[in-house]
C-alpha positions as CSV (number, residue, x, y, z in Angstrom):
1,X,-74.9,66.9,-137.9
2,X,-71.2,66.1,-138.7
3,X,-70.2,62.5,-137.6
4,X,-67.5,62.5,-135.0
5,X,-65.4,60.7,-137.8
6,X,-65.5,64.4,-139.4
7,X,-65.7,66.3,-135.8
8,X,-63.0,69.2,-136.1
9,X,-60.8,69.2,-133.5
10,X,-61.9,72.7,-132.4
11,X,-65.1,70.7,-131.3
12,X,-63.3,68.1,-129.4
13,X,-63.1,67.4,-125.9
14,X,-60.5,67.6,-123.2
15,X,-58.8,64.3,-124.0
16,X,-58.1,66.4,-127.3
17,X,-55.5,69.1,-126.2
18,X,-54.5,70.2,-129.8
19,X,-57.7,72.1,-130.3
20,X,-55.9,74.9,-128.4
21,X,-52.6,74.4,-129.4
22,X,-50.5,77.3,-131.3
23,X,-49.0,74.8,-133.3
24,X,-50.8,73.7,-136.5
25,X,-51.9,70.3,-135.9
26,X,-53.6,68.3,-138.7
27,X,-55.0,64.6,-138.5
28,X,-55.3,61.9,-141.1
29,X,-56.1,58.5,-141.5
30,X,-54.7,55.7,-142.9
31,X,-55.9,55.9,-146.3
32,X,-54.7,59.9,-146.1
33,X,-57.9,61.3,-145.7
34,X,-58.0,64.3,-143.6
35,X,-59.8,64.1,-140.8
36,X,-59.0,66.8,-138.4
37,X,-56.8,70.3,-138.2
38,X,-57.0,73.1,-135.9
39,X,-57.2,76.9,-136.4
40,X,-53.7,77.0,-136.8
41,X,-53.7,74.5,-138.8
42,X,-56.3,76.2,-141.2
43,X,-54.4,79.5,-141.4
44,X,-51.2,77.8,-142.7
45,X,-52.8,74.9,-145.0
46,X,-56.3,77.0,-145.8
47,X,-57.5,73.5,-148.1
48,X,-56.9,71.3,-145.1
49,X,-60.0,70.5,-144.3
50,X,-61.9,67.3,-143.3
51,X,-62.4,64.5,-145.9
52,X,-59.8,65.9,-148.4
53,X,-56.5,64.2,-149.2
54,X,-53.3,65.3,-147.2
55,X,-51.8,64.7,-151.0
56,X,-53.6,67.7,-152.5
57,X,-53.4,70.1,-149.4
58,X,-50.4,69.5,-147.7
59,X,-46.9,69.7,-149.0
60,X,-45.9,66.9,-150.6
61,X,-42.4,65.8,-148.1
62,X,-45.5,65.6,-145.5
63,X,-48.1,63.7,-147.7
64,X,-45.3,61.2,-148.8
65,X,-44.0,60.4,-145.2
66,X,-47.6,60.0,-144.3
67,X,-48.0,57.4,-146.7
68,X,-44.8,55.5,-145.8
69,X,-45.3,55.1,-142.4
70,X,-45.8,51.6,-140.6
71,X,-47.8,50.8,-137.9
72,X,-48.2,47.4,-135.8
73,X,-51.5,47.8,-133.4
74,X,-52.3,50.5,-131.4
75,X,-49.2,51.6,-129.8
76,X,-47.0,51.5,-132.5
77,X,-44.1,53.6,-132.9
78,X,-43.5,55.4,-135.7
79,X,-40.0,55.0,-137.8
80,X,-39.0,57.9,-139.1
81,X,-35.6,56.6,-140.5
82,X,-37.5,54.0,-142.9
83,X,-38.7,57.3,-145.1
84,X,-37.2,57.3,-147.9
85,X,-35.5,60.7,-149.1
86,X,-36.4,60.2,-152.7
87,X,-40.1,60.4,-152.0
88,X,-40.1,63.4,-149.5
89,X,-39.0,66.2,-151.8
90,X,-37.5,69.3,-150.1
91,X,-37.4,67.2,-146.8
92,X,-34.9,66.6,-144.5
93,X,-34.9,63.1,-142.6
94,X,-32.4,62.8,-139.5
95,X,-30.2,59.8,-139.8
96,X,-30.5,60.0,-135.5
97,X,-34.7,59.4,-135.6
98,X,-35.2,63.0,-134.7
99,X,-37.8,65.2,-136.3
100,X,-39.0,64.9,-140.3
101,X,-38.0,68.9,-141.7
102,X,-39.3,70.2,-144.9
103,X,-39.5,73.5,-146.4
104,X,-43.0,75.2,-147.4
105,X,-44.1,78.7,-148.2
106,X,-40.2,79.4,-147.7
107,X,-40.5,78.9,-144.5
108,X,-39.2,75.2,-142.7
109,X,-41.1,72.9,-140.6
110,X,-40.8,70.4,-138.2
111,X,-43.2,67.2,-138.4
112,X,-44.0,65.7,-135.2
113,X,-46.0,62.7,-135.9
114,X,-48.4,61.5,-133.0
115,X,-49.9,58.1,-133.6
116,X,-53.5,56.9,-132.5
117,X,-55.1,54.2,-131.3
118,X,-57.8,54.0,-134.7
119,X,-54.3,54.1,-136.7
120,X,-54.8,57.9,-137.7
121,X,-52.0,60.0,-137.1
122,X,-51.6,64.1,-136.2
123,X,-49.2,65.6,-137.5
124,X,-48.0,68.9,-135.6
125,X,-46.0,71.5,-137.4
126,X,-43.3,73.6,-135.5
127,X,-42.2,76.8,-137.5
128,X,-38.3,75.6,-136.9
129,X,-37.4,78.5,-139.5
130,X,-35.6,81.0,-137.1
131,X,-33.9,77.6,-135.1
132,X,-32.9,76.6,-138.4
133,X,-31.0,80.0,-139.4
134,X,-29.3,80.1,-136.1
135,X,-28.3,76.3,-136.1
136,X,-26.8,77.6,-140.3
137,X,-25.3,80.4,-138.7
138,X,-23.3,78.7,-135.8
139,X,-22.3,76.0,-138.6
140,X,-21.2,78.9,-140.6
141,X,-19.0,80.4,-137.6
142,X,-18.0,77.1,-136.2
143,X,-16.3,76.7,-140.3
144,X,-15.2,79.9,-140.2
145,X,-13.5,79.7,-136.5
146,X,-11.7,76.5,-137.6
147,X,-10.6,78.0,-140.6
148,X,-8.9,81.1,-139.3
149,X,-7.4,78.7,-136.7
150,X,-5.8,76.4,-139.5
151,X,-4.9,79.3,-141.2
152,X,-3.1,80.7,-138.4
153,X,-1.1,77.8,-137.5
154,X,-0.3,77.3,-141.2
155,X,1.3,81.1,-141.4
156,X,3.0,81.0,-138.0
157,X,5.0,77.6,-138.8
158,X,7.6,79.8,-140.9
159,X,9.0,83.2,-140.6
160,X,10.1,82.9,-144.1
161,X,8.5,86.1,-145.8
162,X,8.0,84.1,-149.0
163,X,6.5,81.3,-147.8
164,X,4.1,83.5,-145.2
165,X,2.9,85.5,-149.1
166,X,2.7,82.0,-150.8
167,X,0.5,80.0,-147.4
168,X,-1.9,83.6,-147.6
169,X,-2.8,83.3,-151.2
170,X,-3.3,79.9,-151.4
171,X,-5.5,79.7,-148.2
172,X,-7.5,82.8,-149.6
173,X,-8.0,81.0,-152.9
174,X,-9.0,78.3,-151.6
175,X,-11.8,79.0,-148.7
176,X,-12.5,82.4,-150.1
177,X,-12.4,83.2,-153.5
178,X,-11.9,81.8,-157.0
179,X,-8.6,83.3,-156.8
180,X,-6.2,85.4,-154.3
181,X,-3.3,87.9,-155.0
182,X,-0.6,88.7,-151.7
183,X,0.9,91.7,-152.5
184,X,3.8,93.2,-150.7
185,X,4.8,96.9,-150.2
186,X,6.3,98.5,-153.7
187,X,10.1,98.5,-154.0
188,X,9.7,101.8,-155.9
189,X,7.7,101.1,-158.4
190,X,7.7,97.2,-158.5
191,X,5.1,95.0,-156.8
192,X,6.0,92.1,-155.6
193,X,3.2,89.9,-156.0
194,X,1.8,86.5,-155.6
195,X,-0.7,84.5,-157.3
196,X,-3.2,81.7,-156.4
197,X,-6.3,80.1,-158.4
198,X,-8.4,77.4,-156.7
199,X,-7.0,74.1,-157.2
200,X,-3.9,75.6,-158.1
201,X,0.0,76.3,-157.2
202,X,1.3,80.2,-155.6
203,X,3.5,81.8,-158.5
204,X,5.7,84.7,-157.8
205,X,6.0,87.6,-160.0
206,X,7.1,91.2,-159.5
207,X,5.2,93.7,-161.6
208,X,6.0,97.7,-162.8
209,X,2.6,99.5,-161.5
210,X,1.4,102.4,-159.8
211,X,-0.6,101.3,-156.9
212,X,-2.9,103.8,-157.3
213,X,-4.0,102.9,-161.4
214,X,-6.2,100.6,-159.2
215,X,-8.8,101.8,-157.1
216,X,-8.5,100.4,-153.5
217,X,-4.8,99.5,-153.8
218,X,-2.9,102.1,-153.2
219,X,-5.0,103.1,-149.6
220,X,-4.7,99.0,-148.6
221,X,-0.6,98.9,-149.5
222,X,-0.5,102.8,-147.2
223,X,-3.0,101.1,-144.6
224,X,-6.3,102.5,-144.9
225,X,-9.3,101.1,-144.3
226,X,-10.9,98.8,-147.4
227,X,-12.7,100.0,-149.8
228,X,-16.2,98.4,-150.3
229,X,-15.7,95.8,-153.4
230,X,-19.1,97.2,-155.0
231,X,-16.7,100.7,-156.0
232,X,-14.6,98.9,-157.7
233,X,-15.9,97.8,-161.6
234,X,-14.1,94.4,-162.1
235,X,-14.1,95.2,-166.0
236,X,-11.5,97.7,-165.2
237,X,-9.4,94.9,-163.4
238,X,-5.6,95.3,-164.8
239,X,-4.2,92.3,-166.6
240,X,-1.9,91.4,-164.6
241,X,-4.0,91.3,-161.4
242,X,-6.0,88.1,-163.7
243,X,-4.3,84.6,-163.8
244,X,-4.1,83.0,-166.9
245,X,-7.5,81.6,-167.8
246,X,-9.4,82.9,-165.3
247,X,-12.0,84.8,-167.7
248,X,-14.4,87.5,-166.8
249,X,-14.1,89.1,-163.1
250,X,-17.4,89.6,-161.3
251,X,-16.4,91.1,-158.2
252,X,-13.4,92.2,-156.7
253,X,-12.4,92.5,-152.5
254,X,-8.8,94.6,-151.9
255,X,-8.0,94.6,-148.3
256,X,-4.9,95.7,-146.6
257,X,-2.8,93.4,-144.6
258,X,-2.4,94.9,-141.4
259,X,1.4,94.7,-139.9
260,X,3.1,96.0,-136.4
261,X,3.1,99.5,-136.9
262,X,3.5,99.7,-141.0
263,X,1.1,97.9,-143.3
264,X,2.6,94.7,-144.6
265,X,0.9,94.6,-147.8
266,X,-2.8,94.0,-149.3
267,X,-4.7,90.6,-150.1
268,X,-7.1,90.9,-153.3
269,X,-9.8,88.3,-154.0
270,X,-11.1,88.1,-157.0
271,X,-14.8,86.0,-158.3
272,X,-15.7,84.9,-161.4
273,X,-18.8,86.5,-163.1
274,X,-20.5,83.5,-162.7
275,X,-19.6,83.2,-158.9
276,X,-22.2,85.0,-156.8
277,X,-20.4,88.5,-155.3
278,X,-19.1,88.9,-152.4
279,X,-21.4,89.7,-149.3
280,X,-21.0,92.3,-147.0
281,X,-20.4,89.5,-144.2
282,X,-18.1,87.6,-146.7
283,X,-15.9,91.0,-146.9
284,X,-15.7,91.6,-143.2
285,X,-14.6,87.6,-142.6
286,X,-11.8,88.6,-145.4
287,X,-10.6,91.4,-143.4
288,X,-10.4,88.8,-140.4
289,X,-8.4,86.3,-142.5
290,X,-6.2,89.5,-143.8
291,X,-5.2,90.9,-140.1
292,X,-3.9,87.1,-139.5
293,X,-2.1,87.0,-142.9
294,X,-0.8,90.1,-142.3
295,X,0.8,89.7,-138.8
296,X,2.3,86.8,-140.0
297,X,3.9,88.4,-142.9
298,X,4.9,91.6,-140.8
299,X,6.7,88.8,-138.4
300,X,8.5,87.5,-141.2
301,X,9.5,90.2,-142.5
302,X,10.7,91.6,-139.3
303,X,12.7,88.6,-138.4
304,X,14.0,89.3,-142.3
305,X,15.2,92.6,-141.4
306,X,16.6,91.5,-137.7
307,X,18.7,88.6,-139.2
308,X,20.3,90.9,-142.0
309,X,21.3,93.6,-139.2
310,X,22.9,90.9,-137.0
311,X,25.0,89.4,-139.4
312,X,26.4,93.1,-140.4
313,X,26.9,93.6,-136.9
314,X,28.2,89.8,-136.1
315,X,30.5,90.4,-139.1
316,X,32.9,92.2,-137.4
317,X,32.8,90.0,-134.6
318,X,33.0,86.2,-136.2
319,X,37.0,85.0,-136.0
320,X,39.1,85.7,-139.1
321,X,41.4,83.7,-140.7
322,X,44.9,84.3,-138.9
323,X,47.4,83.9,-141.1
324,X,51.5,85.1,-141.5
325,X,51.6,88.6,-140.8
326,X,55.2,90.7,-141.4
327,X,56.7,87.4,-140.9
328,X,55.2,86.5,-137.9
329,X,52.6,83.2,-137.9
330,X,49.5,84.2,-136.1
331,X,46.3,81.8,-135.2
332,X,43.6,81.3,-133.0
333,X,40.4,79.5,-132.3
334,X,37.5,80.1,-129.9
335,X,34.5,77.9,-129.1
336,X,31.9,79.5,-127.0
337,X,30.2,78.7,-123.8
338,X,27.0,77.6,-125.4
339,X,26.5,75.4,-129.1
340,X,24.3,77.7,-130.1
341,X,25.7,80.9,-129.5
342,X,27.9,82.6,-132.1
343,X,29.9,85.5,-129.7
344,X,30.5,85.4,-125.7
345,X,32.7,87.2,-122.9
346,X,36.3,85.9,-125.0
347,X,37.7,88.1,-127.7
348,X,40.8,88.4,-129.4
349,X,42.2,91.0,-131.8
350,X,45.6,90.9,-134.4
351,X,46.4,94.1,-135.3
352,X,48.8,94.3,-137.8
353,X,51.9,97.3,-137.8
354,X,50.5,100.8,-139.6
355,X,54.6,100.8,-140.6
356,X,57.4,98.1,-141.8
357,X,59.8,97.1,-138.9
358,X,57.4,98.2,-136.5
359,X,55.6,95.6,-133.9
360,X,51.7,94.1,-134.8
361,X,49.7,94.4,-131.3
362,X,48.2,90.9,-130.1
363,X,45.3,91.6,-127.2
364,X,43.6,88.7,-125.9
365,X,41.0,88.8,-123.2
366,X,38.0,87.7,-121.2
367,X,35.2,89.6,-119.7
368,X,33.4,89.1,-116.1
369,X,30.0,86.4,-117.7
370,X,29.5,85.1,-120.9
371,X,26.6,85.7,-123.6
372,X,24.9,88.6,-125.1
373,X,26.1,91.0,-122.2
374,X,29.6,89.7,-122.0
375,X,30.3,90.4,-126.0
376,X,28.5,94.3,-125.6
377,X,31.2,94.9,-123.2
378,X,33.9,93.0,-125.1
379,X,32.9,95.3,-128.5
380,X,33.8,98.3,-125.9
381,X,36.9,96.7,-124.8
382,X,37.8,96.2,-128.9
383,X,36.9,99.1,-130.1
384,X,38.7,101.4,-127.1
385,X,41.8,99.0,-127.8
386,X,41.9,100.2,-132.1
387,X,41.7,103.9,-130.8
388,X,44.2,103.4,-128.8
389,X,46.9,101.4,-131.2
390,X,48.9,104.6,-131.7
391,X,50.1,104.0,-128.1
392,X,50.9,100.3,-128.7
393,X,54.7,100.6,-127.5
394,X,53.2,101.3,-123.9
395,X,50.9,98.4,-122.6
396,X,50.6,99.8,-119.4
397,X,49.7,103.3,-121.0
398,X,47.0,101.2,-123.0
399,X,45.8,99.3,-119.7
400,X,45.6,102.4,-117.8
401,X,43.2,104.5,-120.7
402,X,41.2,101.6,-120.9
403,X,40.7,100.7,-117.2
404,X,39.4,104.3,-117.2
405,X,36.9,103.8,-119.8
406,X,35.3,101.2,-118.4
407,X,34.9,102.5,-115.2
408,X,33.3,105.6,-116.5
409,X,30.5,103.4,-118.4
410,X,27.5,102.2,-116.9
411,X,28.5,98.6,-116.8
412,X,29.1,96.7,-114.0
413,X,32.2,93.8,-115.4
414,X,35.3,93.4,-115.1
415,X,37.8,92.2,-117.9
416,X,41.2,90.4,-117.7
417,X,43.3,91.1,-120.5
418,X,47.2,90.5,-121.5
419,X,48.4,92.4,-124.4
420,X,52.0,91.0,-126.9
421,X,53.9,93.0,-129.5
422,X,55.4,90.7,-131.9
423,X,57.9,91.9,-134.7
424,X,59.9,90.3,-136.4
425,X,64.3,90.6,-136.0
426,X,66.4,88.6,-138.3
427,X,65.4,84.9,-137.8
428,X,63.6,85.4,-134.7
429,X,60.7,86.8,-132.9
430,X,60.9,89.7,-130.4
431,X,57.7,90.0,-127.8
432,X,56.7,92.2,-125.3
433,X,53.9,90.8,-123.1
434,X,51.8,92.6,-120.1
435,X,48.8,90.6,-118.4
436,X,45.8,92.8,-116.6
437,X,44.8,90.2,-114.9
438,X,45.2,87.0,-116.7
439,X,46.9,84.2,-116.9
440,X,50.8,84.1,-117.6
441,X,51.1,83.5,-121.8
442,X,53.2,80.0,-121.9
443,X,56.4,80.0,-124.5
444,X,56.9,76.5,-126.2
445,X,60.9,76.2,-126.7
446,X,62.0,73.9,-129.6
447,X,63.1,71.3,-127.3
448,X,59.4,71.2,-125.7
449,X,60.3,73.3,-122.5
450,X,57.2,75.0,-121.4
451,X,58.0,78.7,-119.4
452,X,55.9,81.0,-118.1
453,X,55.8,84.6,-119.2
454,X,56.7,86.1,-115.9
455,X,54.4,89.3,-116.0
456,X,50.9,90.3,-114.3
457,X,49.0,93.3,-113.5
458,X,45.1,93.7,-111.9
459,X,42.0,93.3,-113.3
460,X,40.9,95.5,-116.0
461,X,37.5,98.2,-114.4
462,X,37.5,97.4,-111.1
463,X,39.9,99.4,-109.5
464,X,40.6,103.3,-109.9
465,X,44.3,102.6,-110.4
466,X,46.1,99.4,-112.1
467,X,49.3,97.8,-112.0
468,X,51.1,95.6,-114.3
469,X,54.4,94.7,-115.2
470,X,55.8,94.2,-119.3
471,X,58.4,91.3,-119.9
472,X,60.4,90.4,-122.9
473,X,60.8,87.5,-124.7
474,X,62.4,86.5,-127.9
475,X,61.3,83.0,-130.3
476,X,63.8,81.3,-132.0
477,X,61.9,79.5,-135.8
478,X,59.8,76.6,-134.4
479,X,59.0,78.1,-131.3
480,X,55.6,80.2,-130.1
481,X,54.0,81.8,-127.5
482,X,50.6,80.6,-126.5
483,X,47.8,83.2,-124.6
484,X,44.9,82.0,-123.4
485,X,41.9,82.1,-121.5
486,X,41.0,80.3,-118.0
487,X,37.7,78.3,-119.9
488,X,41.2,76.0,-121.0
489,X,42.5,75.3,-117.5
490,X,39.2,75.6,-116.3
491,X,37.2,73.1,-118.0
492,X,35.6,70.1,-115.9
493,X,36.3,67.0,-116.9
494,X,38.2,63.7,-116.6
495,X,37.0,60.2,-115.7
496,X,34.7,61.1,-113.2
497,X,34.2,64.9,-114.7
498,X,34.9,66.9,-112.5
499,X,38.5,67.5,-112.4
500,X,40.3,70.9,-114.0
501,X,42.0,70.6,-117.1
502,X,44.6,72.9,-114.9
503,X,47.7,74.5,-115.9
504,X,50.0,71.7,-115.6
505,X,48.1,69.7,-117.7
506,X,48.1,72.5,-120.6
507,X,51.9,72.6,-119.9
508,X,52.1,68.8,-120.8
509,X,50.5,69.5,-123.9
510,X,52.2,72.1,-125.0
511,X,55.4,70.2,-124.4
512,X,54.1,67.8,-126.8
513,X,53.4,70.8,-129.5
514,X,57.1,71.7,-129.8
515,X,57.9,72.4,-133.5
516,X,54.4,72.4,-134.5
517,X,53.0,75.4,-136.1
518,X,50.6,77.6,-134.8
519,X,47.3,76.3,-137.0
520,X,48.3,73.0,-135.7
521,X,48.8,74.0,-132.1
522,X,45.8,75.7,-131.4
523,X,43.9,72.9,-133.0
524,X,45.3,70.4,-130.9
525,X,44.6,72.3,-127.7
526,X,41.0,73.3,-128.2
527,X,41.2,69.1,-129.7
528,X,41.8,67.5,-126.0
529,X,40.1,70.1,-124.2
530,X,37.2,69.2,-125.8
531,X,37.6,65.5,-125.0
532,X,38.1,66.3,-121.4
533,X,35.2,68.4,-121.4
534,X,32.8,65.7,-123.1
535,X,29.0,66.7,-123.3
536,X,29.3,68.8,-120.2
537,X,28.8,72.9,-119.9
538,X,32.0,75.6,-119.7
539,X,33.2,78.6,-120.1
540,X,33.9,80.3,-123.6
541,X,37.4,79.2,-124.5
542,X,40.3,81.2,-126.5
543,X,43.5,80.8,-127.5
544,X,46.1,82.6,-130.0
545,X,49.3,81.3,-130.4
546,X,52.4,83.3,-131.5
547,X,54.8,81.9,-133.4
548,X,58.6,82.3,-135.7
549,X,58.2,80.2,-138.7
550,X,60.7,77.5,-139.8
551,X,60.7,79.1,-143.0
552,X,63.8,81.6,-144.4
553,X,61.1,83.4,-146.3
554,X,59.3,85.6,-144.2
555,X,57.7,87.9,-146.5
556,X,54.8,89.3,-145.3
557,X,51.5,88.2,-146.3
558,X,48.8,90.9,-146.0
559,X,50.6,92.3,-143.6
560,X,48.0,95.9,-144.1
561,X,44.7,93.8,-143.1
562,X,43.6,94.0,-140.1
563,X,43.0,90.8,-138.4
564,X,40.3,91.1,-135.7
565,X,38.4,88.6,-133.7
566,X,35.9,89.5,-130.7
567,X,33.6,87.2,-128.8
């Protein structure tokens, strides 16, 4: 008869419930004598049985934290933080009291201790294997997740093509691979490429390849899908795909980097031989990292290609430097509505005479809004203007042509406009001036009298038919002719901000500008319109002053380049 100190616990009672538990359970007592285990418990430790040591038959994480445990009377609780790690090999002990894990026939357990009242203890065993894969996995994902989100933020902060290439290799190298390569499309038959080892710093190179001498380049740069890194034998790996020092390859990934409509290049990672190769999931988390790299890039290089067409196309329309022009001074300044806008609904253009003797055409105007829309019509308005130069004797020829062309486009504004013929007689200054619409030019005398040109006309495509009226003047040396636009009189301002500059005022100033010339004019009226306007919002402002130079040399001085300013 076996004494109930060695009674299995298949033959215990009911106040025994382990007996039919699907967990192995396994008892021993103090001294580490086995002294129970269930059928479960005999399938997975098949030595486990009564009256041998939990030291020979159990694994040894298990035997040593049975052995370490404390007790104090019957009800004692058991604390698993006080076992040490040193002597529970291949065990894992929670630093938050929860469960002792070990590993054991390459599976892992969990050790639920269960004290008694004779101080033996059971110890059950959950198979936490599959638990412990998906907790590995989510950890994996969870790294993986907050990696493509810091590399993400790190390649959107610039849209500086460069720096996108430099913040792609770098990342790659560093979470990825050993080292990373960013290469952008071929410029013929050069690769601009850059390079990234672990630890280290992005350098820039361009190199004279075919894409295709290595397989899985050539498709990523055209777009095509990867190809799988086991086809390509790293032995065959160029030279210059391998940094300096970085020894034998063991495995290389090439992955295109997917852009907005074209490719915007390929990432390659590359693994020591001594660096275990790349997985199947490891490539398909590279492809992930590569579509973020490579959006970035394609936005870069986008905004690249968007900035270098709109300073072609804002070429034409920045001011130029007015200057003396068939002995007549010319100049002109224009601030726009907004800080940061560069062009608006104001424009001005100096077009010098095609012949000696003959007048230069001065058109200044200002189109219905301001911004973007304003400056597509004012290009119109500009451009209609030069094709119509040959006609430049007859102002209200010019108006008429162009009044017509703007009502026959789609647009919806209106422009006022006042043209001025200058040409220069002797020691003076003949004009002919015509307004469509805008305010009277003002003529500084020498003795700072202020008239107003006495011509006007209607607004410039708004009405089938237009009207305006042409006026002579002539400017003695020292004396100009001022056009400008109403975001001068306009402005709001003052003490209490919200009184016009106004006419009058502009008159005053003016007054004050006799003698000056016309650099110095133009600078002084944009000067205390600005002070009245303070920090406050307006309208684009323009003016070009006209004037006869003091000087008895009046050579001309470029007097074939076409000075042009739109806005």
């Amino acid at each position: 008869m076996v004494s109930n100190q060695t009674q299995t616990v298949s033959d215990a009672g009911p106040d025994q419930p382990w007996g039919r538990s699907p967990y192995p359970v396994l008892v021993a007592d103090v001294r580490g004598t086995v002294v129970r285990c269930n059928d479960a418990a005999g399938l997975l430790l098949p030595a486990a049985v009564p009256g041998a040591l939990l030291a020979d038959v159990a694994p040894a994480w298990l035997a040593a934290a049975h052995t370490t445990l404390s007790y104090d009377g019957p009800h004692a609780v058991v604390p698993h933080a006080v076992v040490p790690h040193a002597v529970v090999p291949h065990a894992v002990v929670p630093d938050d009291g929860g469960p002792l894990r070990g590993d054991f026939d390459g599976r892992r357990f969990e050790a639920h201790p269960s004290v008694r009242g004779d101080g033996s203890v059971a110890w059950w065993l959950v198979d936490d294997t599959d638990h412990q894969l998906a907790r590995e996995a989510l950890h994996m994902e969870q790294e993986r997740s907050a990696f493509l989100a810091k590399a993400s933020s790190a390649l959107l902060s610039s849209l500086n093509l460069e720096r996108c290439m430099d913040v792609s290799a770098q990342l790659a190298a560093e979470s990825l691979a050993d080292a990373a390569l960013t290469v952008a499309p071929a410029r013929g038959r050069r690769l601009p490429v850059v390079t990234c080892l672990r630890g280290g710093v992005p350098a820039s190179s361009t190199v004279k390849v075919d894409p295709d001498d290595v397989p899985g380049l050539g498709e990523a740069l055209r777009g095509f899908p990867p190809v799988p890194s086991r086809w390509i034998d790293p032995a065959h790996a160029p030279e210059w795909m391998l940094p300096d020092g970085f020894g034998p390859v063991g495995s290389i990934v090439i992955t295109p980097l997917p852009g907005h409509g074209v490719p915007a290049g390929a990432l390659i990672l590359l693994r020591k031989a001594k660096t275990a190769s790349f997985s199947d999931e490891e490539e398909v988390f590279a492809r992930l990292f590569a579509a973020r790299a490579g959006a970035a890039m394609s936005a870069a290089r986008l905004y690249a290609e968007q900035t270098a067409i709109t300073n072609v196309l804002m070429r034409e329309l920045m001011p130029p430097v007015l200057h003396q022009i068939s002995g007549v001074d010319f100049a002109g300044r224009y601030r726009p509505s907004a800080d940061h806008e560069r062009i608006g609904g104001d424009f001005y253009d100096v077009h010098p005479a095609a012949v000696e003797g003959e007048a230069s055409l001065v058109s200044l105007g200002d189109v219905c809004g301001k911004g973007l829309e304003a400056a597509v019509l004012t290009g119109k308005i500009r451009n209609t203007l030069h094709a119509l130069l040959p006609l430049s004797n007859d102002h209200h020829r010019m108006l008429g042509l162009l009044n017509t062309a703007l009502l026959s486009s789609h647009h919806t504004r209106f422009a006022t406009l006042v043209l001025a013929s200058a040409v220069r007689r002797e020691n003076r200054v003949d004009l002919k001036l015509t307004s469509g619409g805008h305010p009277r030019p003002l003529i500084v005398r020498a003795d700072g009298t202020v008239e107003e040109a006495d011509t006007h006309g209607t607004l410039i495509g708004a009405l089938p038919h237009i009207s305006s009226t042409t006026v002579s003047a002539s400017l003695a040396p020292g004396e100009s002719c001022v056009l400008y636009t109403d975001g001068i009189t306009e402005a709001r301002g003052g003490p209490l901000g919200e009184d016009m500059f106004g006419e009058e005022r502009l008159k005053r100033t003016l007054s004050g500008c006799a003698g000056m010339p016309a650099e110095g004019i133009v600078d002084h009226v944009q000067m205390l319109a600005a002070q009245w306007l303070g920090n406050r919002p307006h309208d684009d402002m323009a003016v070009v002053v006209i004037s006869a130079p003091r000087t008895h040399h009046l050579s001309a001085v470029n007097g074939h380049t076409r000075g042009r300013f739109t806005a």
